[in-house]
mmCIF file of the N, C-alpha and C atoms, coordinates in Angstrom:
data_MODEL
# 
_entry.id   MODEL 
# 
loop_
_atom_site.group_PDB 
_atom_site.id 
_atom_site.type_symbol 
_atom_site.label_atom_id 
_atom_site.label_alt_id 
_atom_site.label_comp_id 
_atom_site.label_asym_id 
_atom_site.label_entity_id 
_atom_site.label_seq_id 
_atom_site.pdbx_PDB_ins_code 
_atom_site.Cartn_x 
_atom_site.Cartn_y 
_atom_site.Cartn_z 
_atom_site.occupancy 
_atom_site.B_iso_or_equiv 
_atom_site.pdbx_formal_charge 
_atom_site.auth_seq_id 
_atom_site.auth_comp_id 
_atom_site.auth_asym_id 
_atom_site.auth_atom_id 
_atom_site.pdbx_PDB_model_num 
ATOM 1   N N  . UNK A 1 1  ? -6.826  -0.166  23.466  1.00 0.00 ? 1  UNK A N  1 
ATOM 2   C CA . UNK A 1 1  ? -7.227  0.715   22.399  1.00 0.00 ? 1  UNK A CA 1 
ATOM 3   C C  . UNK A 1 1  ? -6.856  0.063   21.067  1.00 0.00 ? 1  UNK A C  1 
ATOM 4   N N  . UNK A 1 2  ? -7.637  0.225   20.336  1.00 0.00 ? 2  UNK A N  1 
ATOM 5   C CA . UNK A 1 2  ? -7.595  -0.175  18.888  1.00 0.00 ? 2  UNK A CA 1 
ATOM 6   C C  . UNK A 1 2  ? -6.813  0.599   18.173  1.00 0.00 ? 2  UNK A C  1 
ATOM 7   N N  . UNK A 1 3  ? -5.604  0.015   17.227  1.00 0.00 ? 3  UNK A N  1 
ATOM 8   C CA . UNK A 1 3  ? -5.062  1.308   16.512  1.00 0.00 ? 3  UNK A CA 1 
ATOM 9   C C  . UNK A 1 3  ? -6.342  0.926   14.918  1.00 0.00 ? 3  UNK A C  1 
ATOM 10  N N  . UNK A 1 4  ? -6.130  1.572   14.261  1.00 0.00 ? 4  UNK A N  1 
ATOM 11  C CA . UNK A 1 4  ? -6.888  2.709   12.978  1.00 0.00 ? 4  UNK A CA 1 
ATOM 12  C C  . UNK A 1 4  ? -5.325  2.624   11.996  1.00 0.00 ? 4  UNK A C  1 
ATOM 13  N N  . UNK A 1 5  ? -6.197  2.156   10.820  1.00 0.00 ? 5  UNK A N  1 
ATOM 14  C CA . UNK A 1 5  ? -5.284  1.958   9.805   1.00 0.00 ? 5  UNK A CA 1 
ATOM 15  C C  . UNK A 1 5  ? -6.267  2.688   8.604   1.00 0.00 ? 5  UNK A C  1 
ATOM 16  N N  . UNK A 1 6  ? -5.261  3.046   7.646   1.00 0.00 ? 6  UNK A N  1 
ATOM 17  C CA . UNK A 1 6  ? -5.660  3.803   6.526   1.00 0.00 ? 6  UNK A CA 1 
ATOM 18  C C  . UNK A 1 6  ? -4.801  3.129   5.019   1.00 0.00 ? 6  UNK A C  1 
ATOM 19  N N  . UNK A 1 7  ? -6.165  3.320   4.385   1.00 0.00 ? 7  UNK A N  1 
ATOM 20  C CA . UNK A 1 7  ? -5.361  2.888   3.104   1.00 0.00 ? 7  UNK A CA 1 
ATOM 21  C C  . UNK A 1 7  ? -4.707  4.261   1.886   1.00 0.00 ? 7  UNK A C  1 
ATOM 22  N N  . UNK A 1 8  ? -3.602  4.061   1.804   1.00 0.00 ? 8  UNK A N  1 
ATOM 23  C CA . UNK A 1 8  ? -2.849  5.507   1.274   1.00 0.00 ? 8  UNK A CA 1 
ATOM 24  C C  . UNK A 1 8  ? -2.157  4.849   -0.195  1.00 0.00 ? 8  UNK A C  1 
ATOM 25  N N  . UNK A 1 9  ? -2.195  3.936   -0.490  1.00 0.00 ? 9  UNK A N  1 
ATOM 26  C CA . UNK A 1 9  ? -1.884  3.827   -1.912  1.00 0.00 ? 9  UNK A CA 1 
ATOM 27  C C  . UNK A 1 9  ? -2.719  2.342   -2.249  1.00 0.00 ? 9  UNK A C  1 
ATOM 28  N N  . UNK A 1 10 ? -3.466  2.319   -3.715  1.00 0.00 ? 10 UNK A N  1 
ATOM 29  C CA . UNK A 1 10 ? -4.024  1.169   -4.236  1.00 0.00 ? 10 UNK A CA 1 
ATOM 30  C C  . UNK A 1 10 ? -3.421  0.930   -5.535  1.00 0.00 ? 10 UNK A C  1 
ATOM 31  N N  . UNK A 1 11 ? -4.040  0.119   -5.899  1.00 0.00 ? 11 UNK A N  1 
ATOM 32  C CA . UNK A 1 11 ? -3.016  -0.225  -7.267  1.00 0.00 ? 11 UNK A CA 1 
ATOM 33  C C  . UNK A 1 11 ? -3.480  -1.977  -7.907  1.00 0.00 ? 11 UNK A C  1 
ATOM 34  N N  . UNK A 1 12 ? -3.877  -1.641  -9.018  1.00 0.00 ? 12 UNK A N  1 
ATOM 35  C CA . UNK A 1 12 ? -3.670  -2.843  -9.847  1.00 0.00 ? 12 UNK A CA 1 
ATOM 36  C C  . UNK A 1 12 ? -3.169  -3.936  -10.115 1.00 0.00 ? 12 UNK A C  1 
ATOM 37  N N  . UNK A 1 13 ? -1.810  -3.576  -9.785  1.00 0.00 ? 13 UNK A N  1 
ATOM 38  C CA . UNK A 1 13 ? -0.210  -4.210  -9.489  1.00 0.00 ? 13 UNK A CA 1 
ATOM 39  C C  . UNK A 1 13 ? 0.017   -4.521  -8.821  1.00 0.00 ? 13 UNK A C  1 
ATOM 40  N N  . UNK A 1 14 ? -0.035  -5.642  -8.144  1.00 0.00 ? 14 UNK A N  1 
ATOM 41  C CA . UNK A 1 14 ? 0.597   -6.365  -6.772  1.00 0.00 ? 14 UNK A CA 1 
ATOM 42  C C  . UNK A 1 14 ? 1.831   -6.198  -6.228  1.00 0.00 ? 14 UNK A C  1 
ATOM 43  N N  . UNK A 1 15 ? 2.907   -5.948  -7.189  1.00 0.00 ? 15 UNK A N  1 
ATOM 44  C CA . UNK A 1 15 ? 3.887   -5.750  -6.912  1.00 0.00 ? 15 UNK A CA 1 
ATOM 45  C C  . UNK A 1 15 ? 4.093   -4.703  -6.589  1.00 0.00 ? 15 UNK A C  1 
ATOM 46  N N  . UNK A 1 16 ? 4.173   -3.580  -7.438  1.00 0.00 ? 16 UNK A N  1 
ATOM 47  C CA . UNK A 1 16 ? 4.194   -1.777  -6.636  1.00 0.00 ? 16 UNK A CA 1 
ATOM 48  C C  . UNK A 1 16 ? 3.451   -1.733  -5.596  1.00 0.00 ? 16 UNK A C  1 
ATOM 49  N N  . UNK A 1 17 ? 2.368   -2.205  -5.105  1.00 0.00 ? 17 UNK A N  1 
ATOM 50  C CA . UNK A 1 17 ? 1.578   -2.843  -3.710  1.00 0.00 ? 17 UNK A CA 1 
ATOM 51  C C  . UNK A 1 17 ? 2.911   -3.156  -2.604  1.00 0.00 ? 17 UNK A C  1 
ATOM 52  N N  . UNK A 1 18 ? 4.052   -3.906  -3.229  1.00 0.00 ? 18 UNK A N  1 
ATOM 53  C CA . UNK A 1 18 ? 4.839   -4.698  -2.026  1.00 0.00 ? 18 UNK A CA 1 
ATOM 54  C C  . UNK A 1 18 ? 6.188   -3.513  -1.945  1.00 0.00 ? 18 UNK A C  1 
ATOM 55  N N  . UNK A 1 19 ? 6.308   -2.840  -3.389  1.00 0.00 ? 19 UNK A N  1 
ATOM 56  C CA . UNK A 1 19 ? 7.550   -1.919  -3.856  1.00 0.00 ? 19 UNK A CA 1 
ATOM 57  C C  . UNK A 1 19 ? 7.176   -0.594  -2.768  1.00 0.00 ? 19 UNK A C  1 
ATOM 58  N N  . UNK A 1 20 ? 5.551   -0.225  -2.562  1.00 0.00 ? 20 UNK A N  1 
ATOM 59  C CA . UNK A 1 20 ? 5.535   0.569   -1.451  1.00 0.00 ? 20 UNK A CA 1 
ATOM 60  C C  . UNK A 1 20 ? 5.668   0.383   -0.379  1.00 0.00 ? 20 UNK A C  1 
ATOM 61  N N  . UNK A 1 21 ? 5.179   -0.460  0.074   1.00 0.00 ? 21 UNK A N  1 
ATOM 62  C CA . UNK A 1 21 ? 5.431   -1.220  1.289   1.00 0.00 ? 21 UNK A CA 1 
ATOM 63  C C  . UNK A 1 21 ? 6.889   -1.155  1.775   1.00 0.00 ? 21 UNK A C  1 
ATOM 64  N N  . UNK A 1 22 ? 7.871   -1.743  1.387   1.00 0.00 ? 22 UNK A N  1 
ATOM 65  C CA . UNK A 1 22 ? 9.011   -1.874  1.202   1.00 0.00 ? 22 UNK A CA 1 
ATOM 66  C C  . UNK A 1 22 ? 9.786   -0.440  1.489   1.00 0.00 ? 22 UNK A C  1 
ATOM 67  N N  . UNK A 1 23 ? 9.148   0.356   0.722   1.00 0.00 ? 23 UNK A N  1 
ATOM 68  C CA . UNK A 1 23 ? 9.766   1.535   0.691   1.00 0.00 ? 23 UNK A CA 1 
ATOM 69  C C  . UNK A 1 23 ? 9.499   2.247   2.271   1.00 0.00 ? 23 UNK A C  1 
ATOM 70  N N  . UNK A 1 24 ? 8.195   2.095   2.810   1.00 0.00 ? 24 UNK A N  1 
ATOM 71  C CA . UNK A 1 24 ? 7.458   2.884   3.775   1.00 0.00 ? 24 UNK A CA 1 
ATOM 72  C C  . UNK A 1 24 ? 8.533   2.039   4.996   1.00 0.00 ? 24 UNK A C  1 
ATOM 73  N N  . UNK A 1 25 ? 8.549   0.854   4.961   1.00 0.00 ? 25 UNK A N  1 
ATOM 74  C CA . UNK A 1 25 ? 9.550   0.403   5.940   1.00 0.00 ? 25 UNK A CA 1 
ATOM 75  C C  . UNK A 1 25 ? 10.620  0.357   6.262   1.00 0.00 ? 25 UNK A C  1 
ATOM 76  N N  . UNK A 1 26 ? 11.322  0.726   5.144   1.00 0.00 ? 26 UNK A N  1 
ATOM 77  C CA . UNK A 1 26 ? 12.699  1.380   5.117   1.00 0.00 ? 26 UNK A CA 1 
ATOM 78  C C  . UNK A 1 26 ? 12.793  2.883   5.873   1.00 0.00 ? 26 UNK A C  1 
ATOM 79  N N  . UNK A 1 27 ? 11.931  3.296   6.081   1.00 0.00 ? 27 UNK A N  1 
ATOM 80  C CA . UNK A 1 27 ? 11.390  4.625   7.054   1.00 0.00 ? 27 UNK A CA 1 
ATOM 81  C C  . UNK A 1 27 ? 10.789  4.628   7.604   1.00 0.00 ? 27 UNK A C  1 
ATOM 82  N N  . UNK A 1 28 ? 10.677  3.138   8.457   1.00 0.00 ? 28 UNK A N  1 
ATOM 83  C CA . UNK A 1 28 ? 10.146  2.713   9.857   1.00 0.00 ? 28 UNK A CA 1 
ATOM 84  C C  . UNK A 1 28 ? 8.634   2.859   10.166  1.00 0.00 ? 28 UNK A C  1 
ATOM 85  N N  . UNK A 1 29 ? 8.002   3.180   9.030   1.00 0.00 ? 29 UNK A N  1 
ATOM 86  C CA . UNK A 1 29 ? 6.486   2.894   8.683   1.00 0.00 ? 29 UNK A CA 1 
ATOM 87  C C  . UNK A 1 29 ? 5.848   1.648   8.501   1.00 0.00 ? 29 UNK A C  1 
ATOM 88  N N  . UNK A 1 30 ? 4.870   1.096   9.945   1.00 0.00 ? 30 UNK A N  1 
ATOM 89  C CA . UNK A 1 30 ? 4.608   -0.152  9.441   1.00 0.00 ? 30 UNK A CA 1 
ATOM 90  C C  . UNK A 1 30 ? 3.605   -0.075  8.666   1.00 0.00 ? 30 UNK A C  1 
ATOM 91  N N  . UNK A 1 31 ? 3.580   -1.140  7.773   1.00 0.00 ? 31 UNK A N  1 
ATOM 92  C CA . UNK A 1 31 ? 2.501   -1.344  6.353   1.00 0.00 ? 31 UNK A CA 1 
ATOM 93  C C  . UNK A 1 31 ? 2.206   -2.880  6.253   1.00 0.00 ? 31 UNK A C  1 
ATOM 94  N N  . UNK A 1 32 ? 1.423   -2.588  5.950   1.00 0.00 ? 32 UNK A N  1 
ATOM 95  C CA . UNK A 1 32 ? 0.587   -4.068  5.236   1.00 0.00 ? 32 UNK A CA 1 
ATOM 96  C C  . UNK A 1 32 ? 0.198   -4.214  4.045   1.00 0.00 ? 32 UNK A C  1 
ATOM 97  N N  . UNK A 1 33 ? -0.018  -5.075  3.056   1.00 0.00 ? 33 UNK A N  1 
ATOM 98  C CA . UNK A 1 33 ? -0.755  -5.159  1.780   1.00 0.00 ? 33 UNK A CA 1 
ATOM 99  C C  . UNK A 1 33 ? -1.523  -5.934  1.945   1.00 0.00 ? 33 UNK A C  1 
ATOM 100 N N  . UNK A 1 34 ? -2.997  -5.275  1.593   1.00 0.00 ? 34 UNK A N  1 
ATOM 101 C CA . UNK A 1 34 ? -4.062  -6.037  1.496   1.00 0.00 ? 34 UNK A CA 1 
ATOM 102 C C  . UNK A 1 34 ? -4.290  -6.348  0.065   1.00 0.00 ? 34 UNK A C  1 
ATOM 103 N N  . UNK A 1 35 ? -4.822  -7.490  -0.267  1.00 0.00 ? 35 UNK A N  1 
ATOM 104 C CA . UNK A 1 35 ? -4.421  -8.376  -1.968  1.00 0.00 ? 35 UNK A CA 1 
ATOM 105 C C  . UNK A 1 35 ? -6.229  -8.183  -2.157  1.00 0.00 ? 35 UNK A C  1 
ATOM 106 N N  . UNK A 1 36 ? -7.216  -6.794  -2.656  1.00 0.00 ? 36 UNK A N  1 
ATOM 107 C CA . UNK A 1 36 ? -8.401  -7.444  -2.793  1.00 0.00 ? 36 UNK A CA 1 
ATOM 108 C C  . UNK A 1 36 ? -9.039  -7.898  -4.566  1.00 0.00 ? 36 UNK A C  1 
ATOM 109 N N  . UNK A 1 37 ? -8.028  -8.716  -4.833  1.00 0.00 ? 37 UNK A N  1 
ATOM 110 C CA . UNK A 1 37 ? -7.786  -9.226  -6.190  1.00 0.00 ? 37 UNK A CA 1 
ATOM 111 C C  . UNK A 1 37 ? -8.671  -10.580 -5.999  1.00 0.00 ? 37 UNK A C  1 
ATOM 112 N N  . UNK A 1 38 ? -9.564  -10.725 -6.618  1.00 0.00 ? 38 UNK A N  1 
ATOM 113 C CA . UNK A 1 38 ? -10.864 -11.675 -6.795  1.00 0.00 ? 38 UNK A CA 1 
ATOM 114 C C  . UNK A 1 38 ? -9.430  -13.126 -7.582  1.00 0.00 ? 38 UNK A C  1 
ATOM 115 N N  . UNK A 1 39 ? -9.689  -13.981 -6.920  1.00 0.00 ? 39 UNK A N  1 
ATOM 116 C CA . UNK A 1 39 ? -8.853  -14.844 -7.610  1.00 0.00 ? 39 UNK A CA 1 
ATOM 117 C C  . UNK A 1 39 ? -9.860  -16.041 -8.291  1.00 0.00 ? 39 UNK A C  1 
ATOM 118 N N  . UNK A 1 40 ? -10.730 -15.338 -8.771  1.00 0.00 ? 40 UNK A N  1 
ATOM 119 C CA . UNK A 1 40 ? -11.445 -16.059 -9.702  1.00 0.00 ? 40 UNK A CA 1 
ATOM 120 C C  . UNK A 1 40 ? -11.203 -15.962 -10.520 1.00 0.00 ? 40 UNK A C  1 
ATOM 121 N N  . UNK A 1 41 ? -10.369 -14.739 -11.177 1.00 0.00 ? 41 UNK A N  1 
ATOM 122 C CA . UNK A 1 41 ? -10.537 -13.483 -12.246 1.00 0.00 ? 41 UNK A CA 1 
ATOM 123 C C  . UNK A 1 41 ? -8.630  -13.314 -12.074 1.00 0.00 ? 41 UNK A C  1 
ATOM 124 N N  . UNK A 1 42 ? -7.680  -13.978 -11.984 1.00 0.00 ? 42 UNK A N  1 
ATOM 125 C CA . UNK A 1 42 ? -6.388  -13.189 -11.392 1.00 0.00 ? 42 UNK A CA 1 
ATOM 126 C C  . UNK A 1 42 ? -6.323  -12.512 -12.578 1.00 0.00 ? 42 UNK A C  1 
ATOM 127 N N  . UNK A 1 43 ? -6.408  -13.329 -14.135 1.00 0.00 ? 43 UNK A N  1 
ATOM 128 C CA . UNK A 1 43 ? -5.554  -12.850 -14.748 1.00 0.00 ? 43 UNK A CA 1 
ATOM 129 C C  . UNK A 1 43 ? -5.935  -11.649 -15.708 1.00 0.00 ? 43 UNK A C  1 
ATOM 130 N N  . UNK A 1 44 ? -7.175  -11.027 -15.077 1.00 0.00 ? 44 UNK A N  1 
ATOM 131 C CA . UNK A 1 44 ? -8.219  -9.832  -15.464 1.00 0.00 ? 44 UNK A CA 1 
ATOM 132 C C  . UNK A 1 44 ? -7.743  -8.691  -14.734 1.00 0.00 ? 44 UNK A C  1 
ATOM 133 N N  . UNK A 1 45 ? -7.397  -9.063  -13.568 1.00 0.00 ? 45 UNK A N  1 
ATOM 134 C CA . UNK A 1 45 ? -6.834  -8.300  -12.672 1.00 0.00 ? 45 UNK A CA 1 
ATOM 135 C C  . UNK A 1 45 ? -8.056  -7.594  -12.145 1.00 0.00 ? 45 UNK A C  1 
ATOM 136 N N  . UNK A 1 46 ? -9.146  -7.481  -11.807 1.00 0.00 ? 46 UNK A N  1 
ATOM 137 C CA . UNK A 1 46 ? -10.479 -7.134  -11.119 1.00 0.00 ? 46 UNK A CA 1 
ATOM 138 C C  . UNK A 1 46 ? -9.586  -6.862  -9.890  1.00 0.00 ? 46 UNK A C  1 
ATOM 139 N N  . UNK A 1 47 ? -9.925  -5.957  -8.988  1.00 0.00 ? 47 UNK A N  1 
ATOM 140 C CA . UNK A 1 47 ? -9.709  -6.093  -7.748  1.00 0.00 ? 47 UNK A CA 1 
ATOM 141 C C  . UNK A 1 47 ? -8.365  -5.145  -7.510  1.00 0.00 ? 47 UNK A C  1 
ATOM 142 N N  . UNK A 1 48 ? -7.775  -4.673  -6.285  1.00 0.00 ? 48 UNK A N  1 
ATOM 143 C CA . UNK A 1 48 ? -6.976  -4.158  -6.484  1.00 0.00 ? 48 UNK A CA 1 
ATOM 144 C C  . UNK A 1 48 ? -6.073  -4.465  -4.737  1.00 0.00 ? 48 UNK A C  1 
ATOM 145 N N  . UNK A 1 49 ? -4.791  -4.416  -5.074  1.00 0.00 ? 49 UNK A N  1 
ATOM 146 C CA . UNK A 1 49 ? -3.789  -4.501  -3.780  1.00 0.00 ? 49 UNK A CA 1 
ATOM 147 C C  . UNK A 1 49 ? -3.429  -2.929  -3.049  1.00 0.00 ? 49 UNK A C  1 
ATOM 148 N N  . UNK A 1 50 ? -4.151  -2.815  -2.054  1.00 0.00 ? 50 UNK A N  1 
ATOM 149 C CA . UNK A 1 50 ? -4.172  -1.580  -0.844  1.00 0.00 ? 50 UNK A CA 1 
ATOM 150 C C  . UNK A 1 50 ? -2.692  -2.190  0.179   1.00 0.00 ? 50 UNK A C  1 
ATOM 151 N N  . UNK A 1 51 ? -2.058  -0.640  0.012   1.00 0.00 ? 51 UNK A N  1 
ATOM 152 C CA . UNK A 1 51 ? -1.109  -0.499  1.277   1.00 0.00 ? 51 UNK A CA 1 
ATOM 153 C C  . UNK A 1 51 ? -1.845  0.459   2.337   1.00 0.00 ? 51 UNK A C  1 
ATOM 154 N N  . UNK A 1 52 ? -1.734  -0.597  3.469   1.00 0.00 ? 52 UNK A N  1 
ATOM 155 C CA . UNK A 1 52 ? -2.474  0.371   4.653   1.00 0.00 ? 52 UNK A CA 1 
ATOM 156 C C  . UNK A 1 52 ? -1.262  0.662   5.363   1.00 0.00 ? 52 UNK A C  1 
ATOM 157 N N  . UNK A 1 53 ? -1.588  2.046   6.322   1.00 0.00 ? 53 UNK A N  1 
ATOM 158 C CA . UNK A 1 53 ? -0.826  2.608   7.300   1.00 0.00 ? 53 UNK A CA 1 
ATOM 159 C C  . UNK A 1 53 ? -1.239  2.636   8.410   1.00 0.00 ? 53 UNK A C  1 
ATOM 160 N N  . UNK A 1 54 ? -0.950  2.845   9.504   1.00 0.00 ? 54 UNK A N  1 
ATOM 161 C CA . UNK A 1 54 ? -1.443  3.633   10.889  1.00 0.00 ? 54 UNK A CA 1 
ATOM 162 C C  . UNK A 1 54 ? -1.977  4.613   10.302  1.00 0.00 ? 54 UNK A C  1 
ATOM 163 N N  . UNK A 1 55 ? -2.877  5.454   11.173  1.00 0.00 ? 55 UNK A N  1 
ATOM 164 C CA . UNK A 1 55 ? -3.820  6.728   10.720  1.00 0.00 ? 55 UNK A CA 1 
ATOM 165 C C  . UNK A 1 55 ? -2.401  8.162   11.104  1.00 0.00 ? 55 UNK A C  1 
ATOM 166 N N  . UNK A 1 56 ? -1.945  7.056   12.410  1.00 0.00 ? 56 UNK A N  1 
ATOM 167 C CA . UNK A 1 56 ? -1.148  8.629   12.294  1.00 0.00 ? 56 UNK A CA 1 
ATOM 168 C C  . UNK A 1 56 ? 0.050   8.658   11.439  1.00 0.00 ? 56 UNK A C  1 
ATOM 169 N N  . UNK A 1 57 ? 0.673   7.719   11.123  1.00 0.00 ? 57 UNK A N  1 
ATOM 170 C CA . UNK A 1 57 ? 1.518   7.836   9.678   1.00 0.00 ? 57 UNK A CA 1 
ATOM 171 C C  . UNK A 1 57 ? 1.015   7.953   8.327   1.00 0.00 ? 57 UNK A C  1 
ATOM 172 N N  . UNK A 1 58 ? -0.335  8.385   8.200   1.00 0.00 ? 58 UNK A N  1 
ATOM 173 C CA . UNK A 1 58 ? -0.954  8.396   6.473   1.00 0.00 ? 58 UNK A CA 1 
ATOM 174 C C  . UNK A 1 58 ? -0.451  9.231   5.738   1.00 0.00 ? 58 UNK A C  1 
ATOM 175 N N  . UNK A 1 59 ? 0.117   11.212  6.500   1.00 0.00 ? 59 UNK A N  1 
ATOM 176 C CA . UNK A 1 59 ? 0.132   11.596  6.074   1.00 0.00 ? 59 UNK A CA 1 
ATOM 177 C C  . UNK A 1 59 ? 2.143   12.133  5.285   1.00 0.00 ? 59 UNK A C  1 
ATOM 178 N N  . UNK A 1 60 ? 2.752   11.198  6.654   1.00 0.00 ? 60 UNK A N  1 
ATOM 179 C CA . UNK A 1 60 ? 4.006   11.002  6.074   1.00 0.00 ? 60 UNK A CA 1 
ATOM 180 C C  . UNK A 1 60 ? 3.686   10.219  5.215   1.00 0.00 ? 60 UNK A C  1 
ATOM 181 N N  . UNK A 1 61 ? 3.582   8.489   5.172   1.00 0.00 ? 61 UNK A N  1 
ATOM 182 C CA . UNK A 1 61 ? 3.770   7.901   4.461   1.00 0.00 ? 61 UNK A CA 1 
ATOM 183 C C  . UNK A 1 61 ? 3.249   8.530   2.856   1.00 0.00 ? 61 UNK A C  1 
ATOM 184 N N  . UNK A 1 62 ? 2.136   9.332   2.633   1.00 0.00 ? 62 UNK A N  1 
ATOM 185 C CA . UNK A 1 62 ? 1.618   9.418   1.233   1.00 0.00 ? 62 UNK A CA 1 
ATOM 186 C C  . UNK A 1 62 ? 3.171   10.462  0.838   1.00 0.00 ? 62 UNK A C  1 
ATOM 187 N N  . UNK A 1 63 ? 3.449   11.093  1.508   1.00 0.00 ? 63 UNK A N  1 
ATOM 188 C CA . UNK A 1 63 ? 4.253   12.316  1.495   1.00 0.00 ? 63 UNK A CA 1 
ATOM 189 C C  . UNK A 1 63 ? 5.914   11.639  0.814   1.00 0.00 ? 63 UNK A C  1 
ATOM 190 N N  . UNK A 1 64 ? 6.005   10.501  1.218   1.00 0.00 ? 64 UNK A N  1 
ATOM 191 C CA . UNK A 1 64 ? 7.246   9.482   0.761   1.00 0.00 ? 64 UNK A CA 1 
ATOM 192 C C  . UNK A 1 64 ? 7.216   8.548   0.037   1.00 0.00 ? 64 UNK A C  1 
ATOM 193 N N  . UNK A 1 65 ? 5.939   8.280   -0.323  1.00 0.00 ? 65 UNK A N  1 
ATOM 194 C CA . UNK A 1 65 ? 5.622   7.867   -1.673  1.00 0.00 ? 65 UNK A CA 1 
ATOM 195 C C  . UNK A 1 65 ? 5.419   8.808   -2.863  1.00 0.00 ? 65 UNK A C  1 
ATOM 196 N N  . UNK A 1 66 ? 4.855   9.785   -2.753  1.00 0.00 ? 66 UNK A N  1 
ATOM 197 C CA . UNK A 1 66 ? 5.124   10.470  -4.095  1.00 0.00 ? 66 UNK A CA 1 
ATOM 198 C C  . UNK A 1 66 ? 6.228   11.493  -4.162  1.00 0.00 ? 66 UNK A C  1 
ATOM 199 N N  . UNK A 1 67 ? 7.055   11.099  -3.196  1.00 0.00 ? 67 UNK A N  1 
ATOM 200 C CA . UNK A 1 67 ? 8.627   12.297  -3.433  1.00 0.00 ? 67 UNK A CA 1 
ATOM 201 C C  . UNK A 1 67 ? 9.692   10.738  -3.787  1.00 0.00 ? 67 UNK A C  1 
ATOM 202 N N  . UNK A 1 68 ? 9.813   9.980   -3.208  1.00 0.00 ? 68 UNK A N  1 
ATOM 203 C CA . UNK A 1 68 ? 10.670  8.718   -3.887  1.00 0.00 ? 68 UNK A CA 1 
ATOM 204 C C  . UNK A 1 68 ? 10.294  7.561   -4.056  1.00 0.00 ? 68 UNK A C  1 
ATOM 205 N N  . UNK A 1 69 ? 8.719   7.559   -4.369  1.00 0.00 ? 69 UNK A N  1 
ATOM 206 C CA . UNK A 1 69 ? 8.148   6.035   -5.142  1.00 0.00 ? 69 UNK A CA 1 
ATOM 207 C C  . UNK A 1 69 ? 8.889   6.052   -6.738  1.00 0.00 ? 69 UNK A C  1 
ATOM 208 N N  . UNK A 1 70 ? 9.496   5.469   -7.288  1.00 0.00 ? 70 UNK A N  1 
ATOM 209 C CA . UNK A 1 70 ? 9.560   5.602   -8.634  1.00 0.00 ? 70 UNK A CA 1 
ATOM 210 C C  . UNK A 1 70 ? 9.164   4.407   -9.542  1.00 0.00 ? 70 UNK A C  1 
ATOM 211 N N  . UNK A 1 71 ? 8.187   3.910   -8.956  1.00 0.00 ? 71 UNK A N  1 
ATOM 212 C CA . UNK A 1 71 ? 7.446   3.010   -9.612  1.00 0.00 ? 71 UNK A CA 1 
ATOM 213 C C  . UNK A 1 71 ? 5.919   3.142   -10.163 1.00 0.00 ? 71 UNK A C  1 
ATOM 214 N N  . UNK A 1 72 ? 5.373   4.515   -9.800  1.00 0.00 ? 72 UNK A N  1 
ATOM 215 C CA . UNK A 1 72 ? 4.195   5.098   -10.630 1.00 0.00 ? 72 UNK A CA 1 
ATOM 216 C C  . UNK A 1 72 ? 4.475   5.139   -12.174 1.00 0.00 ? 72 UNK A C  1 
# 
């Protein structure tokens, strides 16, 4: 079976991209950052860095990002 991933926070910022990440795994949420930043263009910033989740952690993980992300 295939697991199903969801993207639950995007962002401009590459770094708050990795600062969530970080955070979601510290509470045993695995995450990934996907970088879809055109690197033709980095320093325009076009494009944006997605943290994906499992489908069945989307709705914790969004839930622990906006109660102790403090990087919005």
């Amino acid at each position: 079976m295939t697991e199903t991933w969801e993207v639950i926070y995007s962002t401009p910022l590459p770094h708050r991209a990795e600062l969530a990440k970080a955070l979601l795994l510290e509470h045993d949420i695995s995450a990934v950052v996907i970088n879809k930043q055109s690197s033709s263009y980095p320093t325009i910033g076009w494009g944006k860095s997605e943290v994906h989740v499992l489908a069945q952690d989307a709705i914790l993980a969004k839930v622990i990002l906006e109660n102790e992300a403090t990087f919005s």
